[in-house]
Each structure stands twice: as structure tokens, then as C-alpha cells.
TORDREN-220868 format. One record per residue: x, y, z of N, C-alpha, C in turn; chain. Coordinates in steps of 0.1 Angstrom, whole numbers, plus 5000, padded with zeros to 4 digits. Layout:
BEGIN
((X; Y; Z); (X; Y; Z); (X; Y; Z); 'A');
...
# end
This chain:
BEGIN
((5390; 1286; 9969); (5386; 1273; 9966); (5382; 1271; 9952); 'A');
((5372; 1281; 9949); (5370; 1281; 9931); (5384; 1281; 9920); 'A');
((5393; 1291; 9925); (5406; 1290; 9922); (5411; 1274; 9917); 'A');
((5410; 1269; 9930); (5420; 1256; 9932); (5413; 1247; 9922); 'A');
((5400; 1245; 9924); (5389; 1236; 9915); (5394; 1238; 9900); 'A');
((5396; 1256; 9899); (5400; 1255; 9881); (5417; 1252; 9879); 'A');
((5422; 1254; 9883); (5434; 1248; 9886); (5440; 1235; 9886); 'A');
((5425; 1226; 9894); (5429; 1210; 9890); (5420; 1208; 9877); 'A');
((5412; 1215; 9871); (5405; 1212; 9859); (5413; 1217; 9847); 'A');
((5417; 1222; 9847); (5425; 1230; 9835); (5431; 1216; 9828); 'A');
((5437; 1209; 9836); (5445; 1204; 9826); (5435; 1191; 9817); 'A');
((5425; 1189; 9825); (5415; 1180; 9820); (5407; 1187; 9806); 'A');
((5407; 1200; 9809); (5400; 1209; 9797); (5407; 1208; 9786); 'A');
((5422; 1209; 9790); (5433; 1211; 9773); (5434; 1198; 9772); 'A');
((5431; 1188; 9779); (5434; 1176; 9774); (5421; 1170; 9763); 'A');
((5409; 1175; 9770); (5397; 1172; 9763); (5395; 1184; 9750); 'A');
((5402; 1195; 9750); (5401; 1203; 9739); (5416; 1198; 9724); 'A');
((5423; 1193; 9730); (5436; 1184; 9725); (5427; 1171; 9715); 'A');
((5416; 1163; 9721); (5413; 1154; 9716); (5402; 1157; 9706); 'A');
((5394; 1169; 9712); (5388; 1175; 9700); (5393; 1177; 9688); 'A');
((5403; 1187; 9690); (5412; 1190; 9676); (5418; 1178; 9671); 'A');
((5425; 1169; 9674); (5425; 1159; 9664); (5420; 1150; 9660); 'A');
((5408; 1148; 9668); (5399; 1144; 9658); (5393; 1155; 9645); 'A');
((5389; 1163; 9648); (5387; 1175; 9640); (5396; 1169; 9627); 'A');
((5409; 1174; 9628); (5422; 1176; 9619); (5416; 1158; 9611); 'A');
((5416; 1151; 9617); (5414; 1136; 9613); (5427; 1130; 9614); 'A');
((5430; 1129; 9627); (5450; 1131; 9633); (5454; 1119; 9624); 'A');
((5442; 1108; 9622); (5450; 1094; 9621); (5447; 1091; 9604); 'A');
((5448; 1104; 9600); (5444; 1102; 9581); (5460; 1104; 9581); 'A');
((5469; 1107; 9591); (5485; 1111; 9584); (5489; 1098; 9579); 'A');
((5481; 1088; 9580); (5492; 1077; 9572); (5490; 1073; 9559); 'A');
((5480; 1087; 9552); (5480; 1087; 9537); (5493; 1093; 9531); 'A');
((5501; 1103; 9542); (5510; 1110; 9537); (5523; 1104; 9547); 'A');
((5523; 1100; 9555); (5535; 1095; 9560); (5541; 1088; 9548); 'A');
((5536; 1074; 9544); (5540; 1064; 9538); (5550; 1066; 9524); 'A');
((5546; 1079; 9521); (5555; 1086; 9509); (5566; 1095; 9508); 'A');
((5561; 1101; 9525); (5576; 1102; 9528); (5585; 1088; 9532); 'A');
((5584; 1083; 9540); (5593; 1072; 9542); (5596; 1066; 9531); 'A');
((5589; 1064; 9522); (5596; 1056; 9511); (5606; 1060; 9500); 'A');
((5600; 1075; 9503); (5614; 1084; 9496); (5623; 1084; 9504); 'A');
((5623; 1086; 9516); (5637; 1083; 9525); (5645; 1072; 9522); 'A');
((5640; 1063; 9524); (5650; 1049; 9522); (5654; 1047; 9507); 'A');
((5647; 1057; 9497); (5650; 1055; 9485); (5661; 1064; 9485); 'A');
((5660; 1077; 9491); (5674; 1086; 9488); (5684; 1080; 9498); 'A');
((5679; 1079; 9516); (5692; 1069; 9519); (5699; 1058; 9515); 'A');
((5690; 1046; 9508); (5693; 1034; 9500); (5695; 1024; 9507); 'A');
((5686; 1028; 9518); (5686; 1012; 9535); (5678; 1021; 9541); 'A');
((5681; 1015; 9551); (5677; 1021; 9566); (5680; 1032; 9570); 'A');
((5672; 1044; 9572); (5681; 1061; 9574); (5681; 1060; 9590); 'A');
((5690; 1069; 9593); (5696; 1076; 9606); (5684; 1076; 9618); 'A');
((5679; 1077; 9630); (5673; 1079; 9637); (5670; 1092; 9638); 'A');
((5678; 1099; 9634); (5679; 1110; 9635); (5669; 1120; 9624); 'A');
((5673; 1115; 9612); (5664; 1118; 9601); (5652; 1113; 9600); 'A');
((5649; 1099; 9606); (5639; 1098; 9605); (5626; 1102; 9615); 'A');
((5631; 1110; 9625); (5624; 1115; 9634); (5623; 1130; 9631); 'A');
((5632; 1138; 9629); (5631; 1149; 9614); (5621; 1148; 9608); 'A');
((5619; 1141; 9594); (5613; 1141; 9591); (5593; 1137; 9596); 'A');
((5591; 1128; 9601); (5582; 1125; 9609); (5576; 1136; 9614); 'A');
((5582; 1145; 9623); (5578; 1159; 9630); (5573; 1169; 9618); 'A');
((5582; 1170; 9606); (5578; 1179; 9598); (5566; 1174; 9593); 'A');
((5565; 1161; 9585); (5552; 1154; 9577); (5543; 1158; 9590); 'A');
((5543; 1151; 9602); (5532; 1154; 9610); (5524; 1170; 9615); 'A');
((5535; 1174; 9619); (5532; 1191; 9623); (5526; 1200; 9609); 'A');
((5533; 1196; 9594); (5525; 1201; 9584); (5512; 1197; 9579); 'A');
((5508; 1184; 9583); (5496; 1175; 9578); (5490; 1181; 9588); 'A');
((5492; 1184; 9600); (5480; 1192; 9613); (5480; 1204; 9608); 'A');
((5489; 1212; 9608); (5485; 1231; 9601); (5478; 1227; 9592); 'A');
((5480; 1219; 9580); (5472; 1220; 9571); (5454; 1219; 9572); 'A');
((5456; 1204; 9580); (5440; 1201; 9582); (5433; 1215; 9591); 'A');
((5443; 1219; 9602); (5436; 1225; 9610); (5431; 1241; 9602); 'A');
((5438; 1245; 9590); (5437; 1257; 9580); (5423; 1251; 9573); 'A');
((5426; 1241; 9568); (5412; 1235; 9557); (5397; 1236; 9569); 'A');
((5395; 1233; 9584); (5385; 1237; 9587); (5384; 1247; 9593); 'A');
((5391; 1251; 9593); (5389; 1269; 9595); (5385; 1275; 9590); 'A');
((5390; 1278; 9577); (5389; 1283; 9565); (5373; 1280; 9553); 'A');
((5369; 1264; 9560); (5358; 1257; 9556); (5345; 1257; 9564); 'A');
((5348; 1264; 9576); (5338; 1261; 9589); (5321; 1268; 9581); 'A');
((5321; 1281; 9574); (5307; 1281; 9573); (5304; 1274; 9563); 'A');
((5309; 1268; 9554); (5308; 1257; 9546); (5303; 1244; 9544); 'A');
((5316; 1242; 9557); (5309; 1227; 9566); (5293; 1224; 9572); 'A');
((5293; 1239; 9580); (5282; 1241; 9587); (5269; 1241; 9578); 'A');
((5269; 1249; 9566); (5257; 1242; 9555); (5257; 1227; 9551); 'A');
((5266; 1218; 9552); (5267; 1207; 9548); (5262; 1197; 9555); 'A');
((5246; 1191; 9559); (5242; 1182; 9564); (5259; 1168; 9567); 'A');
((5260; 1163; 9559); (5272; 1158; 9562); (5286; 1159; 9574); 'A');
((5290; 1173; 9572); (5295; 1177; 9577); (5293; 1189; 9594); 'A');
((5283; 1188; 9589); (5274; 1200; 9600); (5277; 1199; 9617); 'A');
((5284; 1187; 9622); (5285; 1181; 9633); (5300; 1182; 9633); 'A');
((5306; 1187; 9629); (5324; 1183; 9628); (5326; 1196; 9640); 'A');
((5336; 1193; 9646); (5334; 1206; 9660); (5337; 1221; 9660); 'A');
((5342; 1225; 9648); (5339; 1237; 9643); (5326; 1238; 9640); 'A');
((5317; 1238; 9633); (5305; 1240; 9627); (5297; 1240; 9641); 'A');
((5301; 1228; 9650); (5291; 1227; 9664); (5295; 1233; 9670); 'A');
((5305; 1242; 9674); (5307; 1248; 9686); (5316; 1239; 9695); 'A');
((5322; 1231; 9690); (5328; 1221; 9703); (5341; 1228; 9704); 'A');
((5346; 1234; 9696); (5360; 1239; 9695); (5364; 1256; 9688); 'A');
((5364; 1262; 9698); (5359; 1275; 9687); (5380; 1280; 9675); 'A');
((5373; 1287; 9670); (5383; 1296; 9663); (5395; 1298; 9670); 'A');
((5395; 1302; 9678); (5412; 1310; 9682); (5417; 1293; 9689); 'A');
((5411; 1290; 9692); (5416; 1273; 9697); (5419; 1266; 9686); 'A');
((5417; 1266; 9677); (5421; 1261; 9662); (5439; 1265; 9660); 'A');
((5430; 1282; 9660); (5445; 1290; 9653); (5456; 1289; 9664); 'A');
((5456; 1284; 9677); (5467; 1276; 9688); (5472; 1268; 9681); 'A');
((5455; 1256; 9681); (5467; 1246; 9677); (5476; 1246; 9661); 'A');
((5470; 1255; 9656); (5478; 1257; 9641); (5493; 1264; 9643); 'A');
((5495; 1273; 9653); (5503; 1277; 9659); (5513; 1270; 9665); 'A');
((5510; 1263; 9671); (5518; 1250; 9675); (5525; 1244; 9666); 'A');
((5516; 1239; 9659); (5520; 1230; 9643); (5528; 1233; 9636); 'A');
((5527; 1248; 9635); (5538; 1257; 9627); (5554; 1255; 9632); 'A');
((5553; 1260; 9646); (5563; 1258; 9654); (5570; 1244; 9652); 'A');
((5562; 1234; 9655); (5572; 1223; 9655); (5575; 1218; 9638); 'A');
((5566; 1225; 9631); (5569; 1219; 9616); (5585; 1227; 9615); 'A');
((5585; 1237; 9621); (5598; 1245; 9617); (5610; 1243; 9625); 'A');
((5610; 1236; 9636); (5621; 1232; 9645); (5622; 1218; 9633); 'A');
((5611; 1212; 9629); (5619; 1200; 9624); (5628; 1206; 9608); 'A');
((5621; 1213; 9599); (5628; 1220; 9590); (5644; 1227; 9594); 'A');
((5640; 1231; 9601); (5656; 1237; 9603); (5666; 1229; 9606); 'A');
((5665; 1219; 9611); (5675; 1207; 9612); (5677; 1199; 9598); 'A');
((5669; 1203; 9590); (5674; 1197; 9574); (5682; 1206; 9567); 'A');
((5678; 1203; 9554); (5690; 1211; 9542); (5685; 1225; 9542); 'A');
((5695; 1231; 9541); (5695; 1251; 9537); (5686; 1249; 9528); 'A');
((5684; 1245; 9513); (5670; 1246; 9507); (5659; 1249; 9515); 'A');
((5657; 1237; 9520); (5645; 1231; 9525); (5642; 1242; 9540); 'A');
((5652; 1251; 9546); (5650; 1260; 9553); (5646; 1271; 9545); 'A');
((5650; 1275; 9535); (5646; 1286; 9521); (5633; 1286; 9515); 'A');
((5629; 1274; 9511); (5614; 1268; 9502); (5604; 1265; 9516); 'A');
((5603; 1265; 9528); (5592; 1262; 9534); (5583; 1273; 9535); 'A');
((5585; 1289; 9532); (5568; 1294; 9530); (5562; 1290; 9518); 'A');
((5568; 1286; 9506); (5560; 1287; 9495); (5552; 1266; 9497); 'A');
((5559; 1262; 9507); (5547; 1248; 9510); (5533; 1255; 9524); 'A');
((5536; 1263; 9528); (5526; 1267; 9542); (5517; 1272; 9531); 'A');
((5521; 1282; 9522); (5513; 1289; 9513); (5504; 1281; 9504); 'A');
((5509; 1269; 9497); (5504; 1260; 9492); (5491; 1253; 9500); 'A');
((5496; 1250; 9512); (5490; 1240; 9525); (5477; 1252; 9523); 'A');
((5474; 1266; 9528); (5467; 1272; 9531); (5459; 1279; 9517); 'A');
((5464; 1277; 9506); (5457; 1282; 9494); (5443; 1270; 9487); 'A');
((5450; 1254; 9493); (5443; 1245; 9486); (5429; 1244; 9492); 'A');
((5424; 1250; 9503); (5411; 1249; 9505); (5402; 1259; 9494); 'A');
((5411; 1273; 9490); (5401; 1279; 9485); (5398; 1277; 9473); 'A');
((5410; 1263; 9467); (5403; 1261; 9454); (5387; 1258; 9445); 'A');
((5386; 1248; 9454); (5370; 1244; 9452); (5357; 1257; 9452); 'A');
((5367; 1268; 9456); (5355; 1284; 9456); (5354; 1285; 9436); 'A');
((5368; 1283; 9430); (5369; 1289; 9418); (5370; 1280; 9402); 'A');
((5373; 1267; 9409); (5376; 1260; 9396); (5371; 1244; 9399); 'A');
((5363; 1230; 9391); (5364; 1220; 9396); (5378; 1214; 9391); 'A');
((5389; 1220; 9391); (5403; 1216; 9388); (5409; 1209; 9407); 'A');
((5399; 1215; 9417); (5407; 1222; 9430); (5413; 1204; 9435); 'A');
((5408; 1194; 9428); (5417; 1184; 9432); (5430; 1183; 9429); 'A');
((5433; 1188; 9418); (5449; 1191; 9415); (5454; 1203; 9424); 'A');
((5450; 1212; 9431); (5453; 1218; 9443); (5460; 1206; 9450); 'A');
((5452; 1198; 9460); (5459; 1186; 9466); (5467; 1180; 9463); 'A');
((5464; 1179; 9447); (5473; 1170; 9443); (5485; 1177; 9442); 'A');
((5490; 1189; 9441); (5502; 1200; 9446); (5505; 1191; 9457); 'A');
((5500; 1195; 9469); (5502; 1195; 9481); (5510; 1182; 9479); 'A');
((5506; 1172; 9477); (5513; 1154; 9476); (5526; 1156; 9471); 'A');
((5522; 1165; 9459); (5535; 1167; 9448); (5543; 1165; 9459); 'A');
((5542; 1174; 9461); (5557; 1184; 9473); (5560; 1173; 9484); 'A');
((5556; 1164; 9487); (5559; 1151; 9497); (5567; 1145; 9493); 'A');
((5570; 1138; 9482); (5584; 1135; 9475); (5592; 1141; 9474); 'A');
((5590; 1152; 9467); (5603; 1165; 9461); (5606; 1173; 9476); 'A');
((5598; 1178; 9484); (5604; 1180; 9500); (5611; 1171; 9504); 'A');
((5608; 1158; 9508); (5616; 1149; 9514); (5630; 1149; 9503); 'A');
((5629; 1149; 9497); (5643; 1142; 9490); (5650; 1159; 9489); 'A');
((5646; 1172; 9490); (5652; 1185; 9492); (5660; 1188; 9502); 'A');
((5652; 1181; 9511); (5653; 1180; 9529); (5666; 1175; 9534); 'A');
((5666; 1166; 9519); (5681; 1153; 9527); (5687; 1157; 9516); 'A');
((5689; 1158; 9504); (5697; 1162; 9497); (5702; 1178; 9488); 'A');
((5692; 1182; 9495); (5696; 1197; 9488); (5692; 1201; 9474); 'A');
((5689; 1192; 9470); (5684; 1196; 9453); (5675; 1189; 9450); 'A');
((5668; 1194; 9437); (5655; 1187; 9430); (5661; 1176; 9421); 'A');
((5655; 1168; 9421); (5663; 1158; 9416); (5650; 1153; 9409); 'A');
((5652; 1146; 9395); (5643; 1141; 9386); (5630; 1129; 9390); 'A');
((5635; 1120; 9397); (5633; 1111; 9407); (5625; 1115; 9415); 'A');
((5626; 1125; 9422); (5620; 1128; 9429); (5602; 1139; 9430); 'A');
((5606; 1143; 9416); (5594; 1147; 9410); (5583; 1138; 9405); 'A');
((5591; 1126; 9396); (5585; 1115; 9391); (5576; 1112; 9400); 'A');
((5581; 1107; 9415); (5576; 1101; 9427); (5562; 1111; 9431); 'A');
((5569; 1122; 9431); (5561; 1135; 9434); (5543; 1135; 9424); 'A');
((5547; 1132; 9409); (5535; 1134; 9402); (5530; 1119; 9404); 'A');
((5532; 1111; 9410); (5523; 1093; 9415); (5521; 1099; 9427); 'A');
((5527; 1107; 9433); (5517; 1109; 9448); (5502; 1119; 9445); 'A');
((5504; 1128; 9442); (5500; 1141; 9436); (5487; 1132; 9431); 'A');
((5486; 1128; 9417); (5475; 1118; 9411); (5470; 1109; 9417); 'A');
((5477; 1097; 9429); (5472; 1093; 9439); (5461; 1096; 9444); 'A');
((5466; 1107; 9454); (5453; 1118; 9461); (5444; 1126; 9452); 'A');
((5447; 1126; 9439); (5440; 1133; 9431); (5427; 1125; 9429); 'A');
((5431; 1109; 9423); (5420; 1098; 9422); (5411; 1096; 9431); 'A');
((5416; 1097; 9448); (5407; 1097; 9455); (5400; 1104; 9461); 'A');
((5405; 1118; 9458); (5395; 1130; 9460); (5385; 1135; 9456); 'A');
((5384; 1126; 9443); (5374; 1126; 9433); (5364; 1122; 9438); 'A');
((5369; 1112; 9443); (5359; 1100; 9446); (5351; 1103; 9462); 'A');
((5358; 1107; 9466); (5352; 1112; 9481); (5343; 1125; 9479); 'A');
((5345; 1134; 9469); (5335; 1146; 9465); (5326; 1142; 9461); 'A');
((5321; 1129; 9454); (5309; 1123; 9449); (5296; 1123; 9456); 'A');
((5300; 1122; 9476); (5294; 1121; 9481); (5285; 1134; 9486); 'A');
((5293; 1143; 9480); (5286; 1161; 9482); (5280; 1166; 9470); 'A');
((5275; 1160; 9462); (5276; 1164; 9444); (5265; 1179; 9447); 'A');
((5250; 1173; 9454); (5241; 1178; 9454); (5243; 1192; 9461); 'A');
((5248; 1188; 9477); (5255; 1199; 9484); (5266; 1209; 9475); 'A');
((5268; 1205; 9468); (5283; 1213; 9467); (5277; 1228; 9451); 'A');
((5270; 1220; 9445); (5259; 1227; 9439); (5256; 1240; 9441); 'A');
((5246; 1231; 9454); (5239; 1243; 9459); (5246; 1255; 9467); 'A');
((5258; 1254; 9472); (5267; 1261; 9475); (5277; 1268; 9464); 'A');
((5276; 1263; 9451); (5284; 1267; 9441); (5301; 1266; 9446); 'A');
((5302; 1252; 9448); (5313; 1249; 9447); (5315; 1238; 9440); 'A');
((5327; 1241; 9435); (5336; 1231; 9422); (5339; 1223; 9421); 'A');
((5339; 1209; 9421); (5344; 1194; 9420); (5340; 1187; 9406); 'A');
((5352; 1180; 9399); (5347; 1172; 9390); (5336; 1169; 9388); 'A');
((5333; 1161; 9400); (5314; 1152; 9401); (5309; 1163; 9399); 'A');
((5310; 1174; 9411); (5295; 1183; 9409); (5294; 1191; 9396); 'A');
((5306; 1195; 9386); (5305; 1205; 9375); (5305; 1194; 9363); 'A');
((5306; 1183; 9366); (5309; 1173; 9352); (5302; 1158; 9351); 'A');
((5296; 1152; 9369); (5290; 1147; 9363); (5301; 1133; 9373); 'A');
((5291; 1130; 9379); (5294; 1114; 9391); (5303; 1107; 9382); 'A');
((5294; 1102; 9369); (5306; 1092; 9359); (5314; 1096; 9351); 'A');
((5315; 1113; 9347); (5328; 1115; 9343); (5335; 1117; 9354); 'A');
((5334; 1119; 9365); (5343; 1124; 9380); (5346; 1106; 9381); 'A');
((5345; 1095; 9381); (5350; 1080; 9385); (5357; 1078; 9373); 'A');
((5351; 1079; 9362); (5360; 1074; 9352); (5378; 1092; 9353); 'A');
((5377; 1097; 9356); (5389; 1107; 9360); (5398; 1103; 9369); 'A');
((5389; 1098; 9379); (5393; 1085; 9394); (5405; 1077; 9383); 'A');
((5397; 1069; 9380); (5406; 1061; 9373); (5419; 1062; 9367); 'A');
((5416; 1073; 9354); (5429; 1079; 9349); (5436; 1086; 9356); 'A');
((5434; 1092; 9369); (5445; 1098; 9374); (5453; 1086; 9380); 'A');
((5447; 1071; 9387); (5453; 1060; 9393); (5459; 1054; 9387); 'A');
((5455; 1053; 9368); (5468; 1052; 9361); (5479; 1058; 9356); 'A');
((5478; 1072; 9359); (5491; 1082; 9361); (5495; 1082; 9371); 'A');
((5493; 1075; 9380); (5501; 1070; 9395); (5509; 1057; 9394); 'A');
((5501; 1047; 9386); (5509; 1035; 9383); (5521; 1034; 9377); 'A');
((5517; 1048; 9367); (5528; 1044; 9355); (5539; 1056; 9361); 'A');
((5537; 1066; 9369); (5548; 1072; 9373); (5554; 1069; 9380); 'A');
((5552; 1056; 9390); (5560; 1054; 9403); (5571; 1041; 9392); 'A');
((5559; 1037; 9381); (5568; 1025; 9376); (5581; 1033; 9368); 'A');
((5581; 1045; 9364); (5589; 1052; 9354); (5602; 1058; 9370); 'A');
((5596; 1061; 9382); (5605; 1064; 9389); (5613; 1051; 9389); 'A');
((5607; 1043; 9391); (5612; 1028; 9394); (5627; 1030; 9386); 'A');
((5622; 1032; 9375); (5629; 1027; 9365); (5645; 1039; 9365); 'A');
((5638; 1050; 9367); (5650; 1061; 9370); (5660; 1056; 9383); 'A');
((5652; 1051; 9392); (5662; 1049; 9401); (5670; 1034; 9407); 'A');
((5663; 1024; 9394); (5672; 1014; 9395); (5668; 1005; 9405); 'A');
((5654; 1003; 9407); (5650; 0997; 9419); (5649; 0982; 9415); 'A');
((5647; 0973; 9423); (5648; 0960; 9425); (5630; 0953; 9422); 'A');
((5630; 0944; 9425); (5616; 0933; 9418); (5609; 0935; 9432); 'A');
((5614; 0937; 9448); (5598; 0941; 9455); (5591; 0950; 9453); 'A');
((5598; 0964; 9445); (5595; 0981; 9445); (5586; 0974; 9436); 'A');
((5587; 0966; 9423); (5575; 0964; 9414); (5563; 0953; 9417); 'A');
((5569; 0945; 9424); (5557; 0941; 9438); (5545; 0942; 9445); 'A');
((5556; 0953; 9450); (5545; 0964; 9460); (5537; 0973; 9445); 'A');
((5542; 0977; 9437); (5540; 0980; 9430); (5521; 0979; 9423); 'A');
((5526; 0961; 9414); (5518; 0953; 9411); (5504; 0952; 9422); 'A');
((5511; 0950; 9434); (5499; 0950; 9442); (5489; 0961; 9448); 'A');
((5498; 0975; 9446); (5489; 0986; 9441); (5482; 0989; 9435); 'A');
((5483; 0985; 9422); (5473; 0986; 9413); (5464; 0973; 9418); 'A');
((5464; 0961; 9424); (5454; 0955; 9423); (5441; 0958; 9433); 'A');
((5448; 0968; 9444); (5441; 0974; 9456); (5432; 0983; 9451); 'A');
((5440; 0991; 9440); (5433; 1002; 9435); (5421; 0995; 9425); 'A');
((5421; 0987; 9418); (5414; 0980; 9411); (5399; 0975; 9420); 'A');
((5399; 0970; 9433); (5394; 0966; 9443); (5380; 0977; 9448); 'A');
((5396; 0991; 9446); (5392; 1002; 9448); (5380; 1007; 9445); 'A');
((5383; 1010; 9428); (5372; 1015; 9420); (5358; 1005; 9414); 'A');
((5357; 0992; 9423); (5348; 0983; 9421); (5341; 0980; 9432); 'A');
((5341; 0995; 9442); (5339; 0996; 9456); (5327; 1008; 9453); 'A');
((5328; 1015; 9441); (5317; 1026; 9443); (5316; 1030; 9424); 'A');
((5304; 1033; 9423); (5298; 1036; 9408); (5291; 1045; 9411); 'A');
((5286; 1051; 9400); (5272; 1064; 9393); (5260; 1061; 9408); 'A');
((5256; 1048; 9409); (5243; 1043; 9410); (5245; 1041; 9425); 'A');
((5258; 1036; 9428); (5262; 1033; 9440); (5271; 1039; 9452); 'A');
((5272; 1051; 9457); (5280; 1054; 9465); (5282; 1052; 9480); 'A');
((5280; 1036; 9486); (5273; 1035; 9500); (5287; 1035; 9504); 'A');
((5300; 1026; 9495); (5306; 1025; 9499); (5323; 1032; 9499); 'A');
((5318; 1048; 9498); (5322; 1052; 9496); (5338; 1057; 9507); 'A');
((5334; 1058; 9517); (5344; 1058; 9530); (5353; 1043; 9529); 'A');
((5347; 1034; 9525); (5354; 1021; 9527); (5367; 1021; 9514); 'A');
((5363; 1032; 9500); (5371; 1027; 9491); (5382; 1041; 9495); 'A');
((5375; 1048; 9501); (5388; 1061; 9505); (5394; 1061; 9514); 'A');
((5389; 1057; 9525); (5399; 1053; 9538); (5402; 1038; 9541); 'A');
((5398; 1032; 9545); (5405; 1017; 9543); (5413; 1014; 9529); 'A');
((5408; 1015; 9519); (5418; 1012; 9506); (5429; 1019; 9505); 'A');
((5428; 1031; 9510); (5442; 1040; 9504); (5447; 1038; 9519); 'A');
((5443; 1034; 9532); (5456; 1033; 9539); (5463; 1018; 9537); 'A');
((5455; 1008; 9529); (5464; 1001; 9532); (5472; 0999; 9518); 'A');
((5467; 1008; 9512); (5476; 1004; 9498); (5488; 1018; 9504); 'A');
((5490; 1023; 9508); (5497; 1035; 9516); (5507; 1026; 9522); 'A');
((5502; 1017; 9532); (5512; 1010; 9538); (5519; 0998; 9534); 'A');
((5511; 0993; 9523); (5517; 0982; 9518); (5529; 0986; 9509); 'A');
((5528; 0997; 9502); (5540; 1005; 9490); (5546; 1005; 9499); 'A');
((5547; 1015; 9511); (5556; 1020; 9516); (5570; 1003; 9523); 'A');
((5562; 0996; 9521); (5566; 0984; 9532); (5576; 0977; 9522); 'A');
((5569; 0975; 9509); (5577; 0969; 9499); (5589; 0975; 9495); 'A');
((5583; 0992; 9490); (5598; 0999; 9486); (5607; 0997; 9497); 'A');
((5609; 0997; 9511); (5616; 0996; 9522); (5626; 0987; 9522); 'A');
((5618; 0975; 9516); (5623; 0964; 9519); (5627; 0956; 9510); 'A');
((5631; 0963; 9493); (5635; 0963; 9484); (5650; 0972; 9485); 'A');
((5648; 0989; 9493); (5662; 0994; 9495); (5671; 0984; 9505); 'A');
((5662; 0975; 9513); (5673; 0972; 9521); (5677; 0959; 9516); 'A');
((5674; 0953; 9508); (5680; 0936; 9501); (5687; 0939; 9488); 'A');
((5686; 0951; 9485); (5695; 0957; 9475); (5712; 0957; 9478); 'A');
# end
């Protein structure tokens, strides 16, 4: 009878250990990185791509964006666990231990690589040196306050993968795109470390803010959001795009503007509001414009 009882619970357990982990991972932050692959898609297709590719890709962005997060709190858990902030995230509490992690990282792996292998021979060749990247970027913050350009790696590779994936080669374009993603996430990673300056100290770990200083770390915010402006506008220009790509463009920068008038030195309340709400919708708004610029072309 106890048998039978775990038998009909089991699957209630992996369903309730399923929902842990992604919340954990922060399942529904992937639409900071979706939006940059798709927009390189329809830029290298030049319309609408295949069903086929576009669910390819999808599986790889998603199954890599979970290995990745689920590596960063693994890798972060006694970390977290000093971090008033963080101290509740379900590694640090016990809600989800270790080898349940490395499952579901396991998994992620798997399906990241069923979707890879249906793309280009490259892009079958170059995927350990992105797992390696995915898994190196947490330990930057041990050694340098550079480790937002770690990340900003990670973005890099979102453009230049997608367009490897479908085309087989590195293409100029595709880097361009790559260093406006890269800087992107660089500007707002800044800005989201602000909120640990004191913590991160005391742990002797690295971030702009905590080794340089709240208002040199926002004013860095800034300049890296204008090396995002000006490189998507320079891709633009490489690849011959139409007046919505500069649009969506335009209206980037006015989000981001919105952005950085969302949090100061003096002020950080609103800090979640200018990192997650602002960048997903300026995420979805690019991605919607460039789309729909390839396709009236």
C-alpha cells in the first residue's frame, strides 16, 4: 500500500521539483535572450524562416539559457546563501538540493545538443567552447570587476551562434549584432549589481559598483547602452536594413533613456523595475520591429 501511495505521488513530486527549478533558473528571464536570436534569424533568413529552424533554434536558446542559469546557482549557492537578498532562492534554502540541479542541467545539455546537431557542421564543432563560456562566467566576479563583460561574452555569442548555426560562417554582421547584445546585458548588469555593493564587499567580490563606486558603475551603465545603440545602428548599416530596423531602433534608445532615469547613486528602489520590465520590453519591441522590417523589405 505504501508502495502504491509513492507511486501515485511521484509524479506530483517531479512536477513540484520541475517548478522549483525554474523558478530557481528564472525560466521566464529567457526573453532577454530569445529576442536576439530571432531577430538575427529573420535578418539572415530575410522574412519569415522555416518552422523548422525556428523551433531549432528555440530549443538550443532555451535548453542553453537553463544549463547556464542552472550552472550560475550551483556554482553560486554558498554565495547566495551569505546574501540576505538572495538567501531564500531554493538552493541556499534547501528546497532543491544539488544533484537535482545537476539533472536538470543534464537534461538541458541533452536537449541543447539534439537541437545543435540539426544545424550547421560549425555550429556542431564550436558548441563546447559556448558550454565552457556558459559555465566560466559565474566565476568571474571571484577575480576581476570586469566579470560583466564575462556576460557580456555570453550575449556576444547569441548573434554570431545564430547566424553560424544557419550559415556556417562568421560573418561581420553578425559580430556587429553580437557586440550591441554583449553591451546590452553588460549596461544592465551593472545596474542590477548596485543593489549588492555592500554585500559583495564583504564577500570580496568584483563588480564595477562595488570596486569603483555606485556612480562610476551607472555612468558605465550608460556608455556601454551607447555602444549598443551605435553597434546595432552600424549593423544596420552593414546589412542594408530598412526605416522600421531604425525605428525599433530609435525607440530603444528612448526605453533605455526611461531606463537610466529609473535608478541613481541616491536611489536604487527601483531597481528590478529598470532591469526587468525595461529590458524585456525593449527586448521585444527590437525584436518585433527588426521582423517586420525583414518582412516588408
Amino acid at each position: 500500500m505504501r508502495q502504491r501511495w509513492a507511486a501515485i505521488q511521484s509524479p506530483w513530486v517531479v512536477t513540484g521539483k520541475t517548478k522549483i527549478f525554474l523558478e530557481t533558473i528564472k525560466f521566464e528571464h529567457t526573453i532577454f535572450a530569445l529576442p536576439f536570436a530571432y531577430l538575427t534569424l529573420f535578418l539572415v533568413e530575410k522574412g519569415w524562416p522555416s518552422w523548422d529552424l525556428f523551433g531549432w533554434i528555440t530549443l538550443a536558446m532555451v535548453a542553453g539559457r537553463t544549463f547556464a542559469m542552472a550552472a550560475n546557482r550551483l556554482i553560486d549557492a554558498e554565495i547566495d546563501a551569505r546574501n540576505p537578498r538572495t538567501a531564500q532562492r531554493a538552493l541556499p534554502a534547501g528546497l532543491i538540493s544539488a544533484k537535482e540541479v545537476v539533472f536538470f542541467m543534464a537534461v538541458a545539455l541533452a536537449l541543447f545538443l539534439v537541437a545543435v546537431y540539426q544545424l550547421s557542421p560549425l555550429s556542431q564543432y564550436l558548441w563546447p567552447a559556448v558550454i565552457l563560456a556558459l559555465v566560466a562566467y559565474p566565476y568571474a566576479k571571484r577575480f576581476t570587476y570586469l566579470s560583466h563583460l564575462a556576460l557580456g561574452l555570453v550575449y556576444l555569442m547569441v548573434p554570431t551562434g545564430i547566424w553560424i548555426a544557419l550559415e556556417n560562417e562568421l560573418a561581420l554582421a553578425s559580430v556587429v549584432l553580437g557586440l550591441g547584445a554583449g553591451f546590452w546585458v553588460v549596461g544592465f548588469d551593472i545596474i542590477y549589481a548596485c543593489q549588492d555593493v555592500e554585500v559583495d564587499r564583504k564577500q570580496r567580490l568584483h563588480s564595477i559598483p562595488a570596486d569603483l563606486g555606485i556612480r562610476v558603475g551607472l555612468w558605465m551603465s550608460r556608455l556601454s547602452h551607447l555602444f549598443f545603440i551605435g553597434a546595432l545602428a552600424a549593423a544596420g548599416i552593414i546589412l542594408g536594413v530598412g526605416l522600421l530596423y531604425y525605428i525599433g531602433l530609435g525607440l530603444t534608445a528612448l526605453l533605455l533613456g526611461y531606463e537610466h532615469r529609473l535608478v541613481s547613486p541616491k536611489d536604487l528602489s527601483k531597481v528590478n523595475v529598470a532591469f526587468f520590465t525595461a529590458n524585456g520590453i525593449i527586448s521585444v519591441v527590437l525584436f518585433l520591429l527588426v521582423a517586420a522590417d525583414t518582412l516588408v523589405r
